[in-house]
The first five atom37 places (N, CA, C, CB, O) and aatype in JSON, in Angstrom:
{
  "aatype": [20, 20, 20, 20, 20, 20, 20, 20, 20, 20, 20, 20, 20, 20, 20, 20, 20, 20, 20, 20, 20, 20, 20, 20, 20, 20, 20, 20, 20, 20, 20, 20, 20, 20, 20, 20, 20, 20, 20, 20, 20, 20, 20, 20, 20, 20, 20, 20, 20, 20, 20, 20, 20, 20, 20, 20, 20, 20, 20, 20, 20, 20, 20],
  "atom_mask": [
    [1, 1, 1, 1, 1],
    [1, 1, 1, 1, 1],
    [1, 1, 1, 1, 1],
    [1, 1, 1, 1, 1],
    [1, 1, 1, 1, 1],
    [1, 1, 1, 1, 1],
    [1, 1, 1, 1, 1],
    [1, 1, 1, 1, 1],
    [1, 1, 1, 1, 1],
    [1, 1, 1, 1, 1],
    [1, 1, 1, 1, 1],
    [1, 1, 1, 1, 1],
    [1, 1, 1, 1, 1],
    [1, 1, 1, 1, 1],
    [1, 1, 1, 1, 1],
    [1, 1, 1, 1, 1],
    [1, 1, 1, 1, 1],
    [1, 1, 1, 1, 1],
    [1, 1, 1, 1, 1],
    [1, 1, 1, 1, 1],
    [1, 1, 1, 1, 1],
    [1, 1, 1, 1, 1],
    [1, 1, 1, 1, 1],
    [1, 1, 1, 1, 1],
    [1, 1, 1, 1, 1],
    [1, 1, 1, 1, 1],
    [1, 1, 1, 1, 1],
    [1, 1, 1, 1, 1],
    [1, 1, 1, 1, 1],
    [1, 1, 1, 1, 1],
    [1, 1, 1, 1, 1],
    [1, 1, 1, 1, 1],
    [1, 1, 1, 1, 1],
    [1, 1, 1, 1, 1],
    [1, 1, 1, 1, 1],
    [1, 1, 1, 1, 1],
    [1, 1, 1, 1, 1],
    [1, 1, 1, 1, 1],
    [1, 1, 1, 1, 1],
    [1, 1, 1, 1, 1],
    [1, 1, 1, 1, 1],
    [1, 1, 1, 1, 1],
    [1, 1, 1, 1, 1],
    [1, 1, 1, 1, 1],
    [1, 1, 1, 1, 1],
    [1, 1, 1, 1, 1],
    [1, 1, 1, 1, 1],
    [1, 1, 1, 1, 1],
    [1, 1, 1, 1, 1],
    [1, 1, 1, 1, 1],
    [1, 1, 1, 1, 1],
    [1, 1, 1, 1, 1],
    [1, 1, 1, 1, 1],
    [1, 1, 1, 1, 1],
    [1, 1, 1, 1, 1],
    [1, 1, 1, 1, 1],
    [1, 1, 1, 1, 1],
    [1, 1, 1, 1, 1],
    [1, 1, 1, 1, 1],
    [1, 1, 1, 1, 1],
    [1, 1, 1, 1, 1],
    [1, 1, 1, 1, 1],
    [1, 1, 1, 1, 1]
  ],
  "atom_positions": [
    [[138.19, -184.41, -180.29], [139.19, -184.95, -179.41], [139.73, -183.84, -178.52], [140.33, -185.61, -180.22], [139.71, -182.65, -178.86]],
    [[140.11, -184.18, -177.61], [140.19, -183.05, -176.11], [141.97, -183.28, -175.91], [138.95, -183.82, -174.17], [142.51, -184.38, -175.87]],
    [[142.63, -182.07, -175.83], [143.97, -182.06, -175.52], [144.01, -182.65, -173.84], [144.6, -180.44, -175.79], [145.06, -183.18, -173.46]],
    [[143.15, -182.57, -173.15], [142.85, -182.98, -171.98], [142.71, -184.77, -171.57], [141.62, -182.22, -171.83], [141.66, -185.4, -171.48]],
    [[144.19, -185.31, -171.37], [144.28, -186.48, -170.87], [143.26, -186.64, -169.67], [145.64, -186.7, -170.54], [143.26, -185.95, -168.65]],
    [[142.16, -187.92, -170.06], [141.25, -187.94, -168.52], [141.65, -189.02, -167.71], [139.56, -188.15, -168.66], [141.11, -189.32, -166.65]],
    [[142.83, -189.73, -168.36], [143.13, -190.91, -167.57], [144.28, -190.37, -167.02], [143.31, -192.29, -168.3], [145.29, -191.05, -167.18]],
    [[144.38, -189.38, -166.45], [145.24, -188.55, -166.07], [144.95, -188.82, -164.52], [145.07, -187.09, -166.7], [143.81, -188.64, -164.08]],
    [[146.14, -189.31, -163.58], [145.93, -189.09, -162.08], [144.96, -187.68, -161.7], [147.51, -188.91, -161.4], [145.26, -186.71, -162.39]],
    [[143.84, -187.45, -160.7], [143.53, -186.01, -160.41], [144.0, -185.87, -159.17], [142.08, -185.57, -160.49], [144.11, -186.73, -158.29]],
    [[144.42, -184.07, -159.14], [145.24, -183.98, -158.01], [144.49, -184.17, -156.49], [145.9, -182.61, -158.15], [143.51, -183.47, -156.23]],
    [[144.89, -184.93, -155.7], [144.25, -185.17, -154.41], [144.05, -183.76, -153.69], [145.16, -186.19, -153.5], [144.88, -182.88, -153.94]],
    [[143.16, -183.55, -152.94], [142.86, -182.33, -151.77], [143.29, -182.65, -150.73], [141.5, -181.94, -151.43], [143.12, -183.56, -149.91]],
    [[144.07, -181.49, -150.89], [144.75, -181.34, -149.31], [144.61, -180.18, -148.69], [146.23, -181.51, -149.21], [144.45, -179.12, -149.29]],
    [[144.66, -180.31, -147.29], [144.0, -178.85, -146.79], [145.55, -178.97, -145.75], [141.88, -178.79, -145.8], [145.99, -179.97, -145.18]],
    [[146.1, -177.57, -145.8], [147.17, -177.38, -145.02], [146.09, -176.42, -143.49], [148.63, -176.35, -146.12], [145.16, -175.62, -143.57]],
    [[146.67, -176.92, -142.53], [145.75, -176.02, -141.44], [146.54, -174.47, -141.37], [145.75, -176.89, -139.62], [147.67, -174.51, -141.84]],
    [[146.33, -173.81, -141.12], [145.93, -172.19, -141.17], [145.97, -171.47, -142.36], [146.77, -171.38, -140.35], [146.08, -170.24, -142.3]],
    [[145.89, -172.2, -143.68], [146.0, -171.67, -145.38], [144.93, -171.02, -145.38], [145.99, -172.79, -146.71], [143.95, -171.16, -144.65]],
    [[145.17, -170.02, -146.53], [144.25, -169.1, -146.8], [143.24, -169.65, -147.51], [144.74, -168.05, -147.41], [143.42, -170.46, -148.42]],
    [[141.85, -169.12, -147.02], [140.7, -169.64, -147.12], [139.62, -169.05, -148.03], [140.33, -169.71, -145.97], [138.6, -169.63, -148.43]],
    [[140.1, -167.58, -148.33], [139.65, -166.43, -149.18], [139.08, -167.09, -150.54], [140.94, -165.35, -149.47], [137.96, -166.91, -151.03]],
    [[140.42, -168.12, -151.18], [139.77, -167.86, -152.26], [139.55, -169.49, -152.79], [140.62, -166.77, -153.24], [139.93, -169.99, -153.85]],
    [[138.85, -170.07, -151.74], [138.17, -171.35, -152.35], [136.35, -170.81, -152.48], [138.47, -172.96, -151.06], [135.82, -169.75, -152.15]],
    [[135.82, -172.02, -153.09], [134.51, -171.89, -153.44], [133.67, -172.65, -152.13], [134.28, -172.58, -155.0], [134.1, -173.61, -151.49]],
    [[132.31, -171.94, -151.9], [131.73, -172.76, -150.65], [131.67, -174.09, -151.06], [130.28, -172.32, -150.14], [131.7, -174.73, -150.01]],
    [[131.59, -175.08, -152.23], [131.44, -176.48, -152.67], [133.25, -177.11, -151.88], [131.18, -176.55, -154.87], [133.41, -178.01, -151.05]],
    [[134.09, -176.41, -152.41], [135.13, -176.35, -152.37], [135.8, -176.09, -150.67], [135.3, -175.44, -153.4], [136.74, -176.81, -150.31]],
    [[135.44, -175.41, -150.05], [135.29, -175.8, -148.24], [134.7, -176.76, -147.9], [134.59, -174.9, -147.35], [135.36, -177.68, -147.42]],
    [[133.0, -176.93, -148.06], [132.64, -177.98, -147.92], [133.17, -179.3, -148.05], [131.95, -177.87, -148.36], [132.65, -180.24, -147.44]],
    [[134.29, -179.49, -148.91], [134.89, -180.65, -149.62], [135.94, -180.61, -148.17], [135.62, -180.41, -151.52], [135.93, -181.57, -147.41]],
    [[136.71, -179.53, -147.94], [138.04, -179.53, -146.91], [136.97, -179.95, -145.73], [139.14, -177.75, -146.65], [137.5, -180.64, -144.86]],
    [[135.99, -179.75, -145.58], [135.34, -180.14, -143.79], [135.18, -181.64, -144.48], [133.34, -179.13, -142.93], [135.97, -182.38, -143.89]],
    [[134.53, -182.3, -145.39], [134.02, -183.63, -145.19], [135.55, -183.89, -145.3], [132.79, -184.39, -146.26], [135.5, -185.06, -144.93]],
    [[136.89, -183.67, -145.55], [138.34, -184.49, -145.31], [138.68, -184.2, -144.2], [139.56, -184.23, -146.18], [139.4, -185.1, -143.76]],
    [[138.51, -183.3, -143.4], [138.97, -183.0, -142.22], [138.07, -184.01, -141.3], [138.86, -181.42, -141.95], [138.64, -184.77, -140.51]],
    [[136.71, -184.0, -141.4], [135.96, -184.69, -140.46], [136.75, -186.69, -140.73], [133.89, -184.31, -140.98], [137.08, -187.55, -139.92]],
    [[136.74, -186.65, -142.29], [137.13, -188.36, -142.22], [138.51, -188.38, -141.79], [137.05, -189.27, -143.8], [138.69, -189.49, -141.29]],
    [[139.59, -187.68, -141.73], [140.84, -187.44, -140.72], [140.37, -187.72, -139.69], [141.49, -186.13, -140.57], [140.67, -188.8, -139.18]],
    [[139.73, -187.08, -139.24], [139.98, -186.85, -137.58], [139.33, -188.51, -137.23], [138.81, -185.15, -136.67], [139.95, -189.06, -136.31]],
    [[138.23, -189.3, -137.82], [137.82, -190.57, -137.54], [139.02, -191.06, -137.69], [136.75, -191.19, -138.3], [139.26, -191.99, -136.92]],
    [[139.86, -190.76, -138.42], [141.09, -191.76, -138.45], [141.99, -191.7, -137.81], [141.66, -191.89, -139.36], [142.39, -192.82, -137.5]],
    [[142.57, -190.88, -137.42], [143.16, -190.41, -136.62], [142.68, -190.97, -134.42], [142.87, -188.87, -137.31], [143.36, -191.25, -133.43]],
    [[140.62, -190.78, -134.86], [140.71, -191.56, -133.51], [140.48, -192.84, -133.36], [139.95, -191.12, -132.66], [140.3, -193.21, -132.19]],
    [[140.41, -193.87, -134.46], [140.66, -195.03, -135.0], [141.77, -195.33, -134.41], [140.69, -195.1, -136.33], [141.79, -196.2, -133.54]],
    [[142.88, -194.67, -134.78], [144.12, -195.59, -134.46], [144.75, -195.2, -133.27], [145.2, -195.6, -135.54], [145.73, -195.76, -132.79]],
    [[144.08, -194.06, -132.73], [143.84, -193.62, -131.27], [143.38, -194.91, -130.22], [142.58, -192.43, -131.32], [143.83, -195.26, -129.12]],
    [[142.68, -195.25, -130.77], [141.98, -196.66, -129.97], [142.65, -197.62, -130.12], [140.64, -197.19, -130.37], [142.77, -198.36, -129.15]],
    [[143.17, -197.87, -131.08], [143.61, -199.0, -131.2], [145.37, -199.06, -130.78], [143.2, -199.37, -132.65], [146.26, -199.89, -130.91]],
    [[145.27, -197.54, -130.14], [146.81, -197.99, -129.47], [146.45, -198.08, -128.37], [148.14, -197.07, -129.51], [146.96, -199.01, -127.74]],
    [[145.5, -197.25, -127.68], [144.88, -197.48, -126.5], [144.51, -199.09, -125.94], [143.7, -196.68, -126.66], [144.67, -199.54, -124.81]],
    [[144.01, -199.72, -127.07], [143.56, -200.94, -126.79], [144.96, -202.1, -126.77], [142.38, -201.23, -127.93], [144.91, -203.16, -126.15]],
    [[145.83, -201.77, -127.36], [147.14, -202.51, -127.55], [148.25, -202.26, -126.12], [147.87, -201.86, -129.1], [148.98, -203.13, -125.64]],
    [[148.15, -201.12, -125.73], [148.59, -200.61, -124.66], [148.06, -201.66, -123.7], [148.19, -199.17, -124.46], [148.57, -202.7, -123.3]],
    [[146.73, -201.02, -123.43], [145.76, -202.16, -122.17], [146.08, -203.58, -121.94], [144.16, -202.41, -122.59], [145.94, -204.25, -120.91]],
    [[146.63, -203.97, -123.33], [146.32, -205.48, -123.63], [147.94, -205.72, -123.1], [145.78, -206.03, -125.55], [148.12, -206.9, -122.82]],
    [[148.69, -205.18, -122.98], [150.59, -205.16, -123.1], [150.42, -204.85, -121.32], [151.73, -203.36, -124.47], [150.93, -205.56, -120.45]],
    [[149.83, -203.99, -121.14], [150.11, -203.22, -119.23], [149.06, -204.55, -118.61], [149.08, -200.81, -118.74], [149.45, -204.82, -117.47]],
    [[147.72, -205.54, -119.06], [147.44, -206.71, -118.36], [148.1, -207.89, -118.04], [146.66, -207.05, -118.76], [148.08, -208.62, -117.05]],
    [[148.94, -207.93, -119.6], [149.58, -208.84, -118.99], [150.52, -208.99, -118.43], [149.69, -209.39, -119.38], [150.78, -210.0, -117.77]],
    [[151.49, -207.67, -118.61], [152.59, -207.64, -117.52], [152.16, -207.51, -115.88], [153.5, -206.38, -117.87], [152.82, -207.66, -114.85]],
    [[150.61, -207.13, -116.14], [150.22, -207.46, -114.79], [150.09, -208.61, -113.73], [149.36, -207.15, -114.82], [150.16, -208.57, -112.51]],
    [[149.86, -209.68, -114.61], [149.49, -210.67, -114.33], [151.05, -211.43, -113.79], [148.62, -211.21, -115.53], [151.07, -212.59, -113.39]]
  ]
}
């Protein structure tokens, strides 16, 4: 038996931007680029979709 609860929440990764970088593992960067890359899709996800809400609000006051 393991003193180690596994139904234990695990702590989420978070990458603060300009943190020191020294002492992660290359698996362990690799992990901060694939969250940074699915950020930034999200980020231009809802980029668009204000863009597109905007468009849709400035036509019809056009009209």
């Amino acid at each position: 038996m393991s003193f180690i609860d596994d139904d234990r929440p695990q702590k989420k990764v978070a990458h603060e931007i300009g943190c020191d970088l020294s002492t992660l593992s290359v698996d362990e960067l690799r992990a901060r680029v694939e969250l940074l890359k699915a950020e930034i899709v999200r980020i231009e996800a809802e980029a668009a979709s204000k863009t597109s809400t905007r468009s849709a609000a400035e036509s019809l006051f056009r009209s």
